[in-house]
N, C-alpha and C positions, 0 to 999 in steps of 0.2 A: 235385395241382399240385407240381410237382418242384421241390425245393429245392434251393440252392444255398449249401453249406459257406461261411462266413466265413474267411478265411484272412485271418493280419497275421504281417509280420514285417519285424524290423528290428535292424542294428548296434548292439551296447553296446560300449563301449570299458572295459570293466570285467574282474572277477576271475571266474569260475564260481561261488565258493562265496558273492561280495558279490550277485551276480545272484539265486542262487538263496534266500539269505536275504532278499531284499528280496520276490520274489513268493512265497515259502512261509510266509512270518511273518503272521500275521494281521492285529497292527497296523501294519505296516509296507505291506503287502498293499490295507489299504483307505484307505491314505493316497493313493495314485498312480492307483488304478483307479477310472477313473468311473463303472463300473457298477455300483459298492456304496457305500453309506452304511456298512456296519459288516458283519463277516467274525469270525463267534467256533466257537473250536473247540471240541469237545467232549471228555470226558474217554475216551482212544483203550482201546478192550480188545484184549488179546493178539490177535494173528492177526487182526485184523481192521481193515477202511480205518479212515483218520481220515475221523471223522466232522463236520459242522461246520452252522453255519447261516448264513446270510445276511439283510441286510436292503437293500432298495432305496427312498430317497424318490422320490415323484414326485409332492409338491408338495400345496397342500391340507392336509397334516395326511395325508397317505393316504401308505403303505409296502408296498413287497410284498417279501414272506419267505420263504424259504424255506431248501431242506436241498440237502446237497450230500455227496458225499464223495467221499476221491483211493483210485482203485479199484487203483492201482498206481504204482509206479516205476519205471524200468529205467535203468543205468547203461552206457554199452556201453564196447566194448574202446577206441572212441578218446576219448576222455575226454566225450562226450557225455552229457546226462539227459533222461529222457520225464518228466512226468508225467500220467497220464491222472485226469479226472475225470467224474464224473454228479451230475447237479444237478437240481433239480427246485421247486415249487412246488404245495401244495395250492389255493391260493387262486384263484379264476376271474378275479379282476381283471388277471389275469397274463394278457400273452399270448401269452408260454413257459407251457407244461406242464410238458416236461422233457427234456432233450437230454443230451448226451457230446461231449466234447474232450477235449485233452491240449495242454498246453505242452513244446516242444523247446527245449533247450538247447548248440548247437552250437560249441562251439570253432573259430576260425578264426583263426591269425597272431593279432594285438593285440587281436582285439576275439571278444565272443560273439553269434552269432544267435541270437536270442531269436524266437520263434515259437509260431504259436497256429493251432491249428484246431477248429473246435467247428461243431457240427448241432442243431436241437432242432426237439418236437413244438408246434404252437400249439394254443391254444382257439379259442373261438368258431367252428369249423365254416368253412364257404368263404368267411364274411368274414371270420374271423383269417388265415386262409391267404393270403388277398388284400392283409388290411392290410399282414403279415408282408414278403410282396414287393415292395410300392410303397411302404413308409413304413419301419417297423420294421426289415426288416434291414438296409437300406442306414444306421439311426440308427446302431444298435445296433455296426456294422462300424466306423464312423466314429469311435463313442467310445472300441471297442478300439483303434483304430488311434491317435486322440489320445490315448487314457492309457502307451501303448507309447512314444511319445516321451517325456511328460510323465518316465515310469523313467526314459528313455536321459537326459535332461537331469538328472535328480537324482544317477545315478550316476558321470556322468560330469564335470559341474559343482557338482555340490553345489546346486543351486539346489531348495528343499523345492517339493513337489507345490504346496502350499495357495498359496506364493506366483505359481508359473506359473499354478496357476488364475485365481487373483485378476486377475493381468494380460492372459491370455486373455478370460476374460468381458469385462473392464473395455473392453478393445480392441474387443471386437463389441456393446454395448451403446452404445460412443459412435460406433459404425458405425452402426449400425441409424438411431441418434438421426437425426445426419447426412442420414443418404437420405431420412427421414422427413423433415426438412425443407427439402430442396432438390426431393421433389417436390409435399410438398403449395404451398411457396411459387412455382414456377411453375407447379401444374396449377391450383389456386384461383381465388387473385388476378387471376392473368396471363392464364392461357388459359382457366379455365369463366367466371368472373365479370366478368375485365378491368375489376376497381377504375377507381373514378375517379381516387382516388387515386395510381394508379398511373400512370395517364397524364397527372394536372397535376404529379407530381414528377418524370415522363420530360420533359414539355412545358419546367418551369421551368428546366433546363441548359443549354436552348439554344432557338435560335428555330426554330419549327418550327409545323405544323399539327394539328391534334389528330388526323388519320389516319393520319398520319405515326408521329406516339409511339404509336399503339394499334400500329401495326406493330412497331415497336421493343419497345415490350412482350409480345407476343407470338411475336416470335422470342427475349428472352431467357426469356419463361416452357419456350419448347420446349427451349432452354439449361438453364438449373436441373435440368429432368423429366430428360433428359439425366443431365448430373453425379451424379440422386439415383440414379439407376441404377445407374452405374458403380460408385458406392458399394457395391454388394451384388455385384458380379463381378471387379471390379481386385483383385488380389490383393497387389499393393506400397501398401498404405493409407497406408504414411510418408509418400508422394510426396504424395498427396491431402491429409493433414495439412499439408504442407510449403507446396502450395498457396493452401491456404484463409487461412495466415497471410499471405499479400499479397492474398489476394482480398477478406475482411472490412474489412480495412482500407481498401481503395480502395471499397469500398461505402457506409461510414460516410462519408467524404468527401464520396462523389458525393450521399450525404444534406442535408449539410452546403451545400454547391452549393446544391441544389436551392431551398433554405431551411432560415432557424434554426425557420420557425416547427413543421417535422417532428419534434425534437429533444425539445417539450416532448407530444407527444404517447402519449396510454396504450402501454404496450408500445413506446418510443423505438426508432427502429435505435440509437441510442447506447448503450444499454445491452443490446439485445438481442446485438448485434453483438461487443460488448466480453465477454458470457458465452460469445459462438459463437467467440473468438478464443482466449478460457483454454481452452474445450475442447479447441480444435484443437492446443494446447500440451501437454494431456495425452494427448492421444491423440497426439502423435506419439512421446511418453516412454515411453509403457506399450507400444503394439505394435511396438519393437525386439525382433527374434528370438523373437517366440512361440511356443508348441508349436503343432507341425501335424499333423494327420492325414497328409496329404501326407509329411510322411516316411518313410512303413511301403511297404512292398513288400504289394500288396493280392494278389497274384496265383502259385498255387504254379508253379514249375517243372514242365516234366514233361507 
């Protein structure tokens, strides 16, 4: 099955030697890269690569380890750097064996290209091979590509790796949250089960038949299923943030309407509403200018 090389690259607005100290230092190195938990080098012998190890969490208590080393450098005449590497892992839970890259270093006017290409072998036989090209490289591509900005924005802003993480995660966790609940509360309630509930507090707003509010009801349960969607492909989630703080609040109202006696019931819209609006508060704070994968150039020239 023929693979296909990972390539990332992307603008730093930085110095060569602040660039190249930030990915060749080891603690500095597994601060920004999401591919590594911890990067420790070894004590280097004459004439020979530096040698190093790595480690990787994935979660569980479980880590995968392995060896690496930079098999060379090259400096060229226009103030560019290579460095190449081979890496590898004994462990089978890995589903790298062992591959070869190199990071390029390219001076341009203000700012430096910074670039990566790398290939490696898998385990497990023609279902590693399989995972590798429907799951795994397309992760794996994506992580280098968001830890390549995650640098560009430290070097460039001073903003530390751990806190763009911090606010990255925090931004797609209260996404996730989000579409989880706008689609299980119109596929549920609304459109499998269509509460009763749900149609005597459509019913109580206004005067109406009860065929009438099941319909109502189920064209906003296809609404919500809708919205939780969008949740997982809109890419501007401020706007969606920005949203929800007039939407909740006109909800709790229409609670309100409907009747007080809603209000003292298990799991209230009053309260449930009122924690779905501080969300939407924090989630419009945190996902200002996150790191993106989307900023790397996935694709070489040529």
């Amino acid at each position: 099955m023929k693979r296909k090389p990972i390539y990332v690259e992307i603008p730093i607005i930085t110095t060569m030697d602040d660039l190249w100290e930030s990915t060749q230092t080891p603690h500095l190195h597994e601060q920004w890269d999401l591919r590594f938990s911890s990067i420790t080098y070894l004590p280097k012998q004459e004439n020979e690569p530096q040698k190093f190890t790595y480690a990787t969490n994935i979660g569980f208590g479980k880590k995968i380890e392995g060896w690496g080393k930079s098999v060379g450098t090259f400096n060229g005449e226009d103030g560019s750097r290579t460095s190449s590497l081979h890496f590898g892992t004994e462990q089978k839970l890995s589903i790298i064996s062992e591959g070869k890259g190199f990071w390029k270093y390219e001076p341009e006017h203000e700012h430096v290209k910074f670039l990566t290409q790398y290939d490696y072998k898998t385990n497990w036989g023609t279902f590693g091979a399989l995972l590798d090209k429907l799951a795994f490289r397309p992760m794996i591509g994506w992580g280098t590509a968001l830890s390549f900005d995650v640098l560009k924005r430290w070097l460039e802003k001073g903003e530390t790796p751990a806190s763009q993480y911090i606010r990255f995660f925090s931004s797609w966790l209260i996404t996730l949250l989000f579409a989880f609940v706008w689609i299980f509360h119109g596929l549920v309630p609304k459109l499998l089960v269509m509460h009763p509930t749900e149609i005597a507090m459509t019913r109580s707003m206004m005067e109406m038949s009860e065929e009438t509010a099941a319909t109502i009801v189920f064209v906003a349960g296809i609404v919500e299923v809708m919205f939780g969607i969008l949740w997982l492909f809109y890419r501007k989630k401020r706007q969606l943030f920005l949203l929800q703080l007039f939407v909740f609040p006109l909800l709790t109202i229409s609670t309100l309407v409907a009747g007080m006696e809603y209000i003292i019931h298990p799991f209230t819209p009053l309260t449930f509403n009122s924690a779905l609006i501080i969300l939407s508060i924090v989630g419009f704070l945190v996902s200002k200018d996150v790191p993106s994968a989307k900023s790397c150039k996935r694709k070489r020239e040529g």
